[in-house]
N, C-alpha and C positions, 0 to 999 in steps of 0.2 A: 542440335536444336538449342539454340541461345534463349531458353529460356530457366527462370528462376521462381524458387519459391520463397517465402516466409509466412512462418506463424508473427500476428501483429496482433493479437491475443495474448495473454501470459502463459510461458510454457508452466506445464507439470499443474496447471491450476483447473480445475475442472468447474464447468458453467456450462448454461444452457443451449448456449452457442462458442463456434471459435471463427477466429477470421484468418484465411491466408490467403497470404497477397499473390497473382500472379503476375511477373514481370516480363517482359519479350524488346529485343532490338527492333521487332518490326509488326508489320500487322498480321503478315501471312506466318511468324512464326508463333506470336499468341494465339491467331484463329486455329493454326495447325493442334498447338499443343490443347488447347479447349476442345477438340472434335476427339483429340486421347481423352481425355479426363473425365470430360464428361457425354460424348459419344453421340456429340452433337453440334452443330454450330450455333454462337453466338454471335449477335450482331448488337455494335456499338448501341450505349444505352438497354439494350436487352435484359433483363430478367426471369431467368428459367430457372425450373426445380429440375434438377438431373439426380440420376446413379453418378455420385462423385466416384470415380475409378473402381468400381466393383467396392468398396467399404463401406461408403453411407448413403443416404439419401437429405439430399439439402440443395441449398441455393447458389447459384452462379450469379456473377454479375458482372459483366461487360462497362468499363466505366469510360475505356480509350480506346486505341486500338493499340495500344501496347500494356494497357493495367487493367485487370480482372481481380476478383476478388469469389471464393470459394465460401462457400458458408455452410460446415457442416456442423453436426452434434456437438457440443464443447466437452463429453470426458476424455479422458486422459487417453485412454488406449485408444478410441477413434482417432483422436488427433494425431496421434503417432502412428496408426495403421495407416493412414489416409497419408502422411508424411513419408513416411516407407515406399507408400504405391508411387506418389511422383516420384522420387528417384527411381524408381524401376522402370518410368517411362522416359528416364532419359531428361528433367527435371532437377535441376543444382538446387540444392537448398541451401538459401544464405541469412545473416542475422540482421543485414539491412538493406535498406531500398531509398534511394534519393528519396527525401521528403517531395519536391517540388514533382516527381513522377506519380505521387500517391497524390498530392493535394493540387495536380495544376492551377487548379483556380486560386492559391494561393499568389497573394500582390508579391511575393519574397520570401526568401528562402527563410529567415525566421517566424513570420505565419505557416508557413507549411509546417517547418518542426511543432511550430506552436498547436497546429489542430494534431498532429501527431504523435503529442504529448498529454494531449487531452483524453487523445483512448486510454492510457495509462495512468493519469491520477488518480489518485484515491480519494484527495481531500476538495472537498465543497470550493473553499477558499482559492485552489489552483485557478480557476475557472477565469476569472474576470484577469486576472496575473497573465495568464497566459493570452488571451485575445491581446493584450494589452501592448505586447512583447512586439510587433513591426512598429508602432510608432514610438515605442520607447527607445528602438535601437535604430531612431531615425530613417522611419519609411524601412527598416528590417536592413541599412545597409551597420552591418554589425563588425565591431575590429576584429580580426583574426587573432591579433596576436594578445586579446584581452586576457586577463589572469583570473582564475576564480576566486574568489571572497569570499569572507567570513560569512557575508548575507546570500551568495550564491549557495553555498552548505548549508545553511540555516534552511533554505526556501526547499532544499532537493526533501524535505519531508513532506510537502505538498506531492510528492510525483512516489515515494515511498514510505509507509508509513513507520515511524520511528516505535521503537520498542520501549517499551513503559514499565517499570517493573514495581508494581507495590511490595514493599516487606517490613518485617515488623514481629515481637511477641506474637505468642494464638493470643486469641480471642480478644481483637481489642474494636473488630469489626471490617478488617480488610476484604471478607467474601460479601457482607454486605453494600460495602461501601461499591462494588463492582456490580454487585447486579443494580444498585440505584443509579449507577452510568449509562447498565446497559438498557433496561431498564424493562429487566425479563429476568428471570431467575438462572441464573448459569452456574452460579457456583453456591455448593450447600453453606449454609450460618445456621452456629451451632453454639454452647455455651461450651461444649465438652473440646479440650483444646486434641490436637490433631485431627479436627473434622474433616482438613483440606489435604492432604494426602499426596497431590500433586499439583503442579501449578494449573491454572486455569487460565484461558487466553481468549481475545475477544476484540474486535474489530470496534472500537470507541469512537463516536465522533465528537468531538470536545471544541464544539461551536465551530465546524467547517475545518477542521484539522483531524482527521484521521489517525488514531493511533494503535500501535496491536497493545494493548494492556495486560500484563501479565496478575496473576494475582497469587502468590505466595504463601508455601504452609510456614505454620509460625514458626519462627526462627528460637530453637534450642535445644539442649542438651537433651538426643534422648536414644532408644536402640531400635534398630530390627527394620521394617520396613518405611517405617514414617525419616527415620536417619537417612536412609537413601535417597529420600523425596526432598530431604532439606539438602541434602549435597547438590544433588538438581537443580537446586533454586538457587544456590549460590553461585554455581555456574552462570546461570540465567542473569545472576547480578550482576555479575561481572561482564556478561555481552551487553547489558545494557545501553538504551543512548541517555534515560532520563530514570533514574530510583528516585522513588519517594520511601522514606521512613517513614511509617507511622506508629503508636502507641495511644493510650490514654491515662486517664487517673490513676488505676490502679499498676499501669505497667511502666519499670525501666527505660532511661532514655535509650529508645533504638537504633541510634547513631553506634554505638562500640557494636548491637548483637550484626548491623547492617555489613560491614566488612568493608566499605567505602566511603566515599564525601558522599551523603545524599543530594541531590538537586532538589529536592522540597523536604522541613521537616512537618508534619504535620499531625496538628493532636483529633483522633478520632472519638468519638461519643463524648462530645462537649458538654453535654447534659450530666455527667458525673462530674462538673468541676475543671479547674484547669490542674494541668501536671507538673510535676514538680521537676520537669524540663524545658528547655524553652524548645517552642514550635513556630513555624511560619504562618498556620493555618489553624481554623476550630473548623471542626465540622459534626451536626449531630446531624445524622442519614435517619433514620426512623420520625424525628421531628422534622426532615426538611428543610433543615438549617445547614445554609453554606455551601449546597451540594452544588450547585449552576454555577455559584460562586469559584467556589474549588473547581471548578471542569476549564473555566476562563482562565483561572491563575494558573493550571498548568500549561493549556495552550500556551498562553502567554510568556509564559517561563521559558519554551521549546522555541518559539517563533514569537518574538517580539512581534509587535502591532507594526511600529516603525517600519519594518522589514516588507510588509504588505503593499507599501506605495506602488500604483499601479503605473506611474509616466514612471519609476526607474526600474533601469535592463536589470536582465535578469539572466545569468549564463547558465539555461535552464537542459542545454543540452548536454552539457559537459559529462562524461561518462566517471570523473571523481565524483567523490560526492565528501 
C-alpha cells in the first residue's frame, strides 16, 4: 500500500491537537488506507470523528482523493502511539510531502511552501513575508540555483525563535526585567542575590518577533549548588544567538563577568543614576521607563527592519539556517 504519513505539527511538542498528513499514489489506495485507520470510509471533502487506529479518538479529514489529514490529541505519547499504529498497518512514515500535494490550491510551488511555513512560525511578523513570497519570487517562478544570504538567516528567526540570553551581576533586576516582557510573573525578584537559582525561560514576543528569552542567575564567584546553576548559564551563553549584558549603578561592567561580546550592553534600574560603564540602553522596569523601548531595540538588533520588505524573496525554505 503506497501510502505515507507525516506529523506537520512539531514533533516532541505537546498541544491541544496534532496534525498528520495522509499521502496516497491514488484514490483507491488513500480510501483503502482510511477504511484501516480509521474503520470507515471517507469521501472527498468529508469530515468525520473516528477511532483513529484503536489509540485516540479525533478527526479525519478528506481534502483529495490522494491527501487526508488525521487530527488527534496533540501529547506526545498519543502522537507517537498513533504514529507506531500506522506503521503497523502497513503505513511509511516520512518527514516531507510536496508542498503543492498539501496546498493544491496553491498558484506555485512558493505559495504552497509559503502557507506551509505558516503552520510553523512562531513569529507574528512572518505572516504578511510569507503570503508575500509568489509574487516576490515573480509569480513563485523562483532560481534554483539561488544562494542563501545574510538576510535569508537573519529572517529563518521568523520560522524559529532565536535564543536570547540575559546575564549580568545578582540583583541589578534581570528577573524583573523578564517578567515586565512577559508580563506575568515567571521568575522570582528578590534583593537577596541568588534568588534565581536556575535559568528561566519564556516565549517573548518583542513586537511580532518571537523569542525564547533566557533569564540568568547572577553571574559570580560562589559554592555548592547556585555554582552549578551559574556553570548552566554559562553554557546557555555560549549557545546563544543574541546576549545582552546588563548591570546598574551600583554594579561592575558585565561585559569581562559575561565571557563573550555581548549583542546589547544595557544599564538596568535607571532610576539609581547612570553607571560608571558605558551601556547601549537605560531602562527603569518598575517606573516603565524604556521597557517597549528596549523590546523594539532588540527585535531590531536581531532582524533589522530593512530585512522585512515584503516585494523581496526570501529563501525561506532553505533547511540552513
Amino acid at each position: 500500500m503506497s501510502v505515507s504519513a507525516r506529523l506537520s505539527t512539531p514533533a516532541g511538542r505537546a498541544a491541544a491537537l496534532a496534525v498528520i498528513d495522509l499521502v496516497a499514489e491514488s484514490e483507491e489506495q488513500l480510501s483503502d488506507a482510511l477504511r484501516r485507520v480509521c474503520g470507515r470510509s471517507i469521501a472527498v471533502g468529508q469530515v468525520a470523528f473516528a477511532d483513529l487506529a484503536g489509540v485516540d479518538r479525533g478527526v479525519a479529514v478528506r481534502w483529495s482523493d490522494c491527501l487526508a489529514q488525521l487530527t488527534p490529541h496533540g501529547g506526545v505519547a498519543v502522537v507517537d502511539a498513533l504514529l507506531q499504529q500506522l506503521t503497523s498497518l502497513g503505513i511509511e512514515l516520512i518527514q516531507d510531502v510536496p508542498a503543492m500535494t498539501v496546498f493544491p490550491e496553491a498558484r506555485s510551488e512558493i505559495e504552497a511552501r509559503a502557507l506551509s511555513a505558516l503552520g510553523v512560525a512562531s513569529s507574528p511578523l512572518a505572516v504578511d513575508l510569507l503570503l508575500a513570497q509568489h509574487n516576490a519570487w515573480g509569480n513563485g517562478d523562483r532560481d534554483a540555483d539561488s544562494e542563501l544570504t545574510e538576510r535569508d538567516r537573519r529572517l529563518m528567526a521568523l520560522l524559529r525563535p532565536p535564543l536570547v540570553v540575559v546575564a549580568g551581576p545578582p540583583n541589578v533586576g534581570k528577573s524583573t526585567l523578564l517578567n515586565a516582557l512577559a508580563g506575568r510573573e515567571l521568575s522570582l525578584a528578590a534583593d537577596e542575590p541568588g534568588t534565581t537559582r536556575d535559568h528561566v525561560g519564556a516565549l517573548i514576543d518583542l513586537g511580532g518577533l518571537v523569542v525564547r528569552w533566557a533569564d540568568t542567575p547572577g553571574l559570580r564567584e560562589t559554592q555548592g549548588p547556585e555554582s552549578e546553576a551559574i556553570a548552566l548559564a554559562r553554557e546557555l551563553i555560549e549557545a546563544a544567538d543574541f546576549v545582552i549584558a546588563v548591570g546598574d549603578k551600583s554594579s561592575p561592567d558585565p561585559r569581562p563577568l559575561v565571557g563573550r561580546e555581548p549583542d546589547l550592553v544595557v544599564a538596568l534600574r535607571s532610576d539609581l543614576g547612570e553607571p560608571g560603564w558605558e551601556s547601549s540602553f537605560a531602562v527603569y522596569v518598575l517606573g516603565g521607563s524604556g521597557v517597549s523601548e528596549f523590546a523594539m531595540r532588540v527585535r531590531d538588533e536581531i532582524l533589522p527592519p530593512g530585512d522585512l520588505e515584503a516585494g523581496e524573496p526570501w529563501n525561506f525554505w532553505a533547511d540552513e539556517a
